[in-house]
C-alpha positions as CSV (number, residue, x, y, z in Angstrom):
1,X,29.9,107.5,148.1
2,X,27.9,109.7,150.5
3,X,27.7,113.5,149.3
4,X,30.6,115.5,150.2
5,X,30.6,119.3,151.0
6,X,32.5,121.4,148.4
7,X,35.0,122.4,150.8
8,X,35.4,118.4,151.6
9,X,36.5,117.8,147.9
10,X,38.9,120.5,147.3
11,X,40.4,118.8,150.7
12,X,40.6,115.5,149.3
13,X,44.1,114.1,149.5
14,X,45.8,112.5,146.6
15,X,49.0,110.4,146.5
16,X,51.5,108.8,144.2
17,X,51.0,105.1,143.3
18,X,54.6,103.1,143.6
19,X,56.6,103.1,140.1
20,X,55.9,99.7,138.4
21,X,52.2,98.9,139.4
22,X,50.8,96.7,137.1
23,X,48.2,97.6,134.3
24,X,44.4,97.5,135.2
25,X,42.0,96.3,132.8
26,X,39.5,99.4,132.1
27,X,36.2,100.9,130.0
28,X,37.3,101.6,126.7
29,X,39.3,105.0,126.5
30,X,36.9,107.6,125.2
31,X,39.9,108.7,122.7
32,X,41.5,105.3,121.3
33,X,39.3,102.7,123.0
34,X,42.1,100.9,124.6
35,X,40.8,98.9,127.6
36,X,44.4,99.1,129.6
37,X,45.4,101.8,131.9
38,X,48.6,102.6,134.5
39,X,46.9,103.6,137.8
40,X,48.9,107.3,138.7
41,X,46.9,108.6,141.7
42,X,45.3,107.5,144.8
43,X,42.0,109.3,145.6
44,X,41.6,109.6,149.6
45,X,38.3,107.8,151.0
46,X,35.7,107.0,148.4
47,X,38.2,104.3,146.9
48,X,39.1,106.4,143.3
49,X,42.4,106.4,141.8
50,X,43.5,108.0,138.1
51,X,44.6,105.8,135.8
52,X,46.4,106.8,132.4
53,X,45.5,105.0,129.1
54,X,48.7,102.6,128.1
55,X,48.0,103.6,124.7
56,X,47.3,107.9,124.4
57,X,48.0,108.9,127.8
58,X,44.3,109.9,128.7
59,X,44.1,110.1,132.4
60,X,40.5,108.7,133.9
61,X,38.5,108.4,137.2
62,X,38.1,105.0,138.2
63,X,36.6,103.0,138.7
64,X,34.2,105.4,136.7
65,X,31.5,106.8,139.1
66,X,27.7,106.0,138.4
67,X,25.5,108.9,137.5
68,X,23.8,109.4,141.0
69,X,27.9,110.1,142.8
70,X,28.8,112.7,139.5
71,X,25.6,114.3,140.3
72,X,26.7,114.5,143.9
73,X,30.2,115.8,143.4
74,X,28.5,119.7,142.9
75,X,26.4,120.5,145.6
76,X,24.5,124.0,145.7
77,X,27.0,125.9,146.8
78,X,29.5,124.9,144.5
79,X,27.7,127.1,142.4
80,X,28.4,130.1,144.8
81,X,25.3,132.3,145.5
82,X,23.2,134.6,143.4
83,X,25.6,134.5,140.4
84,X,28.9,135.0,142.6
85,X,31.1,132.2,143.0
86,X,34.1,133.9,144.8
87,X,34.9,136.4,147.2
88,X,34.0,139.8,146.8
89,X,38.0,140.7,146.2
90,X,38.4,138.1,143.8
91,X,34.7,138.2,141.9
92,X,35.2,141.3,140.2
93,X,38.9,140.2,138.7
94,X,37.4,136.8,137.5
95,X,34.5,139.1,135.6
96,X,37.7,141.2,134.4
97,X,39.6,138.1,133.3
98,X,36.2,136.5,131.7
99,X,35.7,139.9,129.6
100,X,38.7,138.9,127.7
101,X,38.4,135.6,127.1
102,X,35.3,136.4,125.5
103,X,37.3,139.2,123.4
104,X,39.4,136.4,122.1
105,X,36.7,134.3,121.5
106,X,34.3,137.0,119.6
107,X,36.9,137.3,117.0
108,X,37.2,133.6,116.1
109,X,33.2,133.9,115.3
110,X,31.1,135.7,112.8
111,X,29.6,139.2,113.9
112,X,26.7,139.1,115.8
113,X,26.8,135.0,115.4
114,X,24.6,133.0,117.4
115,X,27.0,131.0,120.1
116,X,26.5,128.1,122.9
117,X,28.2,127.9,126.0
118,X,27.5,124.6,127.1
119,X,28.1,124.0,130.8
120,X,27.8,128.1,130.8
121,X,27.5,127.9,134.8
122,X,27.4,131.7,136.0
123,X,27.4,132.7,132.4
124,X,30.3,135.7,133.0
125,X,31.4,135.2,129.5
126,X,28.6,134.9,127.5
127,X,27.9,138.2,129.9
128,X,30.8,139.6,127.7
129,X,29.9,138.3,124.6
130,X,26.1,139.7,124.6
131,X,27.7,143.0,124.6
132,X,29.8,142.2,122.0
133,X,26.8,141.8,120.0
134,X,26.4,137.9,119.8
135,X,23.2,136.0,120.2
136,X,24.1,133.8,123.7
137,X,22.5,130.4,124.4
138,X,23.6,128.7,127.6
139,X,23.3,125.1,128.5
140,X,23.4,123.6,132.0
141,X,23.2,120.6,134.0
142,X,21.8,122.9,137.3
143,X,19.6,125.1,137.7
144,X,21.3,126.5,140.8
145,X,24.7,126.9,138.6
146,X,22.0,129.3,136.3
147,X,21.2,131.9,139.0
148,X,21.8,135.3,138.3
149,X,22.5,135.1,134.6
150,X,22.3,137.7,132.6
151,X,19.0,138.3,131.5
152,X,20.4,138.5,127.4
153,X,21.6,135.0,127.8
154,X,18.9,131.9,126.6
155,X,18.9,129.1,128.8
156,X,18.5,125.3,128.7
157,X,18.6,123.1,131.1
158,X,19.1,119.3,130.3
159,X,21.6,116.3,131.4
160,X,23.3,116.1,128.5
161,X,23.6,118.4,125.2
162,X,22.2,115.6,123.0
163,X,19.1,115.9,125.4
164,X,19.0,119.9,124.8
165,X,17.5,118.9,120.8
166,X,18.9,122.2,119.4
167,X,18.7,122.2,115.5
168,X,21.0,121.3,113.0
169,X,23.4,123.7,111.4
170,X,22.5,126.2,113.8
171,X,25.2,127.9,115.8
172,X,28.2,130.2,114.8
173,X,30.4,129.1,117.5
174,X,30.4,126.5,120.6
175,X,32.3,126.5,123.9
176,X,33.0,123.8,125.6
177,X,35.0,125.5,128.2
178,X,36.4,123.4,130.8
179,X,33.5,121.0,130.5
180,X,34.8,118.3,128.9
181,X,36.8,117.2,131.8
182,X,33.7,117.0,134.0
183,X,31.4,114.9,131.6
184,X,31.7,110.9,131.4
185,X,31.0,110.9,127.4
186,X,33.0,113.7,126.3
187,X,33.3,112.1,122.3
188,X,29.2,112.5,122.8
189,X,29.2,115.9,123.2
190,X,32.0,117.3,120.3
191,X,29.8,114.9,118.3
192,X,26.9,116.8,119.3
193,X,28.8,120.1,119.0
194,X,29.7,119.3,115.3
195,X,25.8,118.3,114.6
196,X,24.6,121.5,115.3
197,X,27.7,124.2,114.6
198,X,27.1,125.5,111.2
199,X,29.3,124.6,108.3
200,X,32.4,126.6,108.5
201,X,31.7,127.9,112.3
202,X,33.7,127.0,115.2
203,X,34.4,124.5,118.3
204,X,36.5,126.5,121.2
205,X,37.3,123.6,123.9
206,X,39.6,124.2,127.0
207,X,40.8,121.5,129.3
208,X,43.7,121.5,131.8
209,X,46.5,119.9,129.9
210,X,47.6,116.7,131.8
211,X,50.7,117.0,129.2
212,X,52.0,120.4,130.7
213,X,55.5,121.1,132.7
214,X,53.0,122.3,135.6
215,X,51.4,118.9,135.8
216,X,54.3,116.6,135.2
217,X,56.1,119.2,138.3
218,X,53.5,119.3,141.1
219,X,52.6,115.1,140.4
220,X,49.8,114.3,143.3
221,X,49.4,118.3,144.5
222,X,48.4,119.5,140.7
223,X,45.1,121.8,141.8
224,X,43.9,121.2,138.1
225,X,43.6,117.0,139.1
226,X,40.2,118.6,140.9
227,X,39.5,114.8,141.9
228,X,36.4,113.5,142.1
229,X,34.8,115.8,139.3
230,X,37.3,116.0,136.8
231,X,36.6,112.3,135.5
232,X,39.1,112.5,132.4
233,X,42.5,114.3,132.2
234,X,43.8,114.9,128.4
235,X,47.2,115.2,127.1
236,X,47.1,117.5,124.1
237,X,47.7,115.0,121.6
238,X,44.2,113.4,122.9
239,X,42.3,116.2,123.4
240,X,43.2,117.2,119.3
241,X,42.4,113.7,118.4
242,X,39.0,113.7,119.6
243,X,37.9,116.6,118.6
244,X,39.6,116.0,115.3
245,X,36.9,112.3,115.5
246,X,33.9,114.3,116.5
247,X,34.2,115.9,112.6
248,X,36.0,119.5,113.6
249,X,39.4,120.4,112.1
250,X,42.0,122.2,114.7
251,X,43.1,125.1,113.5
252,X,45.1,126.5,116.4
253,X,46.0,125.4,120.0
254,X,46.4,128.5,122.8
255,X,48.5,127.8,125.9
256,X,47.8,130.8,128.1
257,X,45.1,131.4,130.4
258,X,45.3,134.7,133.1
259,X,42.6,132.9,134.8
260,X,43.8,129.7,135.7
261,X,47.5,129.2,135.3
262,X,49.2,131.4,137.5
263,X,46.9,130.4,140.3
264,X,47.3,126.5,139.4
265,X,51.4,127.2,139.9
266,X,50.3,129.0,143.4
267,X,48.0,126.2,144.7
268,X,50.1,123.5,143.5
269,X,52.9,124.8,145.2
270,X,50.7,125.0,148.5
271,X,49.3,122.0,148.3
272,X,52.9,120.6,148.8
273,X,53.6,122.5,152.0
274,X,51.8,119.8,154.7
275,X,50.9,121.8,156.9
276,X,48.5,124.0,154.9
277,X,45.0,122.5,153.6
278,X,45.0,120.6,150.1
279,X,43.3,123.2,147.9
280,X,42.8,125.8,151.0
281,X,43.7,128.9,148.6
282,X,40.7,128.2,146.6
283,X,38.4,126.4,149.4
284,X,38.5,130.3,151.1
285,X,38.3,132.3,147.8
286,X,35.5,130.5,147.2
287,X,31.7,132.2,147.9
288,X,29.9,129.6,149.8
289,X,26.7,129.4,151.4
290,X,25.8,132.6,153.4
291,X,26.2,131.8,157.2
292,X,28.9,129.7,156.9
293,X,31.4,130.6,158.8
294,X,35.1,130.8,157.6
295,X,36.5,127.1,156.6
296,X,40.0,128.1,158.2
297,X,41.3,129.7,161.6
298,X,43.0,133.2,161.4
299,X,46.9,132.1,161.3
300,X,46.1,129.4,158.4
301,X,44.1,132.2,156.6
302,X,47.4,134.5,157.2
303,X,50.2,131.6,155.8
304,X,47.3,130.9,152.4
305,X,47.6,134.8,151.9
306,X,51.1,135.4,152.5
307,X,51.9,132.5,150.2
308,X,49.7,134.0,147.7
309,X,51.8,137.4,147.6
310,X,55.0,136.0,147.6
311,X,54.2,133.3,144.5
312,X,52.2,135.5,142.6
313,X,54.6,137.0,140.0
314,X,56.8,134.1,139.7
315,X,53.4,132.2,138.7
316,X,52.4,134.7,136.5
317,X,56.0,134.7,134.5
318,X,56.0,130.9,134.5
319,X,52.9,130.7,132.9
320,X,54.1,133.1,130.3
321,X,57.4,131.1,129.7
322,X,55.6,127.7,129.7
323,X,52.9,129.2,127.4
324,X,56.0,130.4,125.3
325,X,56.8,126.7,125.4
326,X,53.7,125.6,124.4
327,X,53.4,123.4,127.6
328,X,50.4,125.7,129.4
329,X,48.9,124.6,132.6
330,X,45.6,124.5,130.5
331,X,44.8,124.7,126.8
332,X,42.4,125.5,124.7
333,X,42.1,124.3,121.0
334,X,39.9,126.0,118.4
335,X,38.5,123.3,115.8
336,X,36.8,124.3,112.5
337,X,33.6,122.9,111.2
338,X,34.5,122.1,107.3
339,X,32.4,124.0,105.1
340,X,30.3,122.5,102.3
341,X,30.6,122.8,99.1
């Protein structure tokens, strides 16, 4: 497929296949290696669809893009501009919402411990974990996704986080936030992760959770779906299992994110109304290039906001009650590296 502009993604439409289509024959599951899926989704234009593994559920990308189209999925500006991704009303409650995140996260590893955020992008929580005290490494896939990082933070840049060579035994904690869903060999990289966490230290991985009431409810307009650059889509049960393979024990599973469930209810919600933009919420909260001009005219920019207001508490208390529930728009799951004798 030809490169596509951020805003062109987010607007990429996504349908319902009909109940009953037949199996497709598939690459092996990354999670159970079954070579059958159900396609669920049709992807507008490059000729996509997500299929879910007959076996664990594992939704996919296919067919499975070649390296040169996942590279062209994230443009510059996807990265937003100088360290900023969103708008200037919305930057500085991200950074907020990031802070404690990396709270939660600080108390799962040892003082001070030496931690990797791999596909660290902006960097906003390592940000907060440097001045918790924590030695922060960050790994990415961009240089452009790197700019404006904190200065506390050490940076690699490689394709993959077998390519970064860090050494054995040698971090305190990993995050793989909302990575894994981007990366065509996500077993790889817990694999990796286990190689060099330190016996005894921690794996933190957060995915959207293609098992939650929000997905099964919004179907085709789920924001999290994100297609083409989310290639995989885990259930729960999948996403414990392989990390559970990659040598890490889970120890707890966390349904509740300020950050991105509430909004997920609000886009999804828009993204049913026709006559508003597929993803347009996030398309204009999102920092782009400077000189572009606005993506959307006045009155639509007026219907995104109003919508906004109006489904903002409800969002936030279903979030809460589905987190209750433990059926969260995303998850994360903590594993533990065993310790040796």
């Amino acid at each position: 497929m030809t490169r596509h502009s951020v805003r062109n993604l987010y607007a990429m439409s996504v349908s319902n296949v009909a109940s009953g289509t037949q199996a497709v024959v598939t690459d092996p599951c990354p999670v159970c290696g079954h070579e059958a899926a159900t396609p669920k989704f049709l992807i507008e234009g490059p000729g996509f669809q997500i299929v879910d593994c007959t076996k664990c559920r594992l939704g996919s990308l296919w067919p499975r893009p070649t390296a040169a189209e996942i590279q062209a999925f994230y443009p510059e500006n996807y990265y937003g501009d100088g360290g900023s991704k969103f708008s200037s009303i919305i930057e500085p409650l991200v950074r907020m919402i990031a802070a404690r995140s990396a709270w939660f996260i600080a108390r799962s590893i040892r003082p001070k411990g030496r931690v990797l955020d791999v596909g660290c992008g902006r960097g906003i929580t390592l940000r907060a974990l440097a001045d918790a005290g924590c030695e922060t490494h960050g790994l990415e896939l961009s240089r452009h996704a790197l700019r404006g990082i904190d200065s506390r933070v050490q940076t690699k840049v490689a394709v993959s986080l077998l390519e970064a060579e860090y050494p054995d035994n040698y971090f305190d904690g990993v995050l793989i936030w909302h990575v894994l869903e981007h990366v065509p060999n996500p077993s790889q990289i817990l694999i990796e992760a286990c190689r060099i966490a330190k016996p005894g230290s921690v794996v933190i991985v957060a995915v959207p959770n293609y098992s939650s009431l929000q997905a099964r409810l919004s179907g085709a307009a789920w924001f999290h779906l994100d297609p083409p650059r989310h290639l995989f889509h885990f259930p729960v049960a999948a996403l414990e299992r392989i990390i559970a393979e990659a040598g890490f024990v889970p120890v707890s599973r966390h349904h509740f994110s300020l950050r991105q469930n509430p909004f997920g209810w609000i886009q999804s919600i828009q993204n049913r109304l026709r006559w508003l933009p597929r993803n347009g919420l996030y398309a204009m909260l999102h920092r782009a290039d400077p000189g572009l001009s606005q993506p959307f005219t006045l009155p639509v920019r007026l219907q995104l906001w109003a919508c906004f207001w109006l489904l903002a508490l409800p969002a936030l208390m279903a979030s809460i009650a589905t987190a209750l529930c433990r059926s969260g728009a995303t998850v994360h799951v903590v594993g533990r590296k065993p310790a040796t004798n």
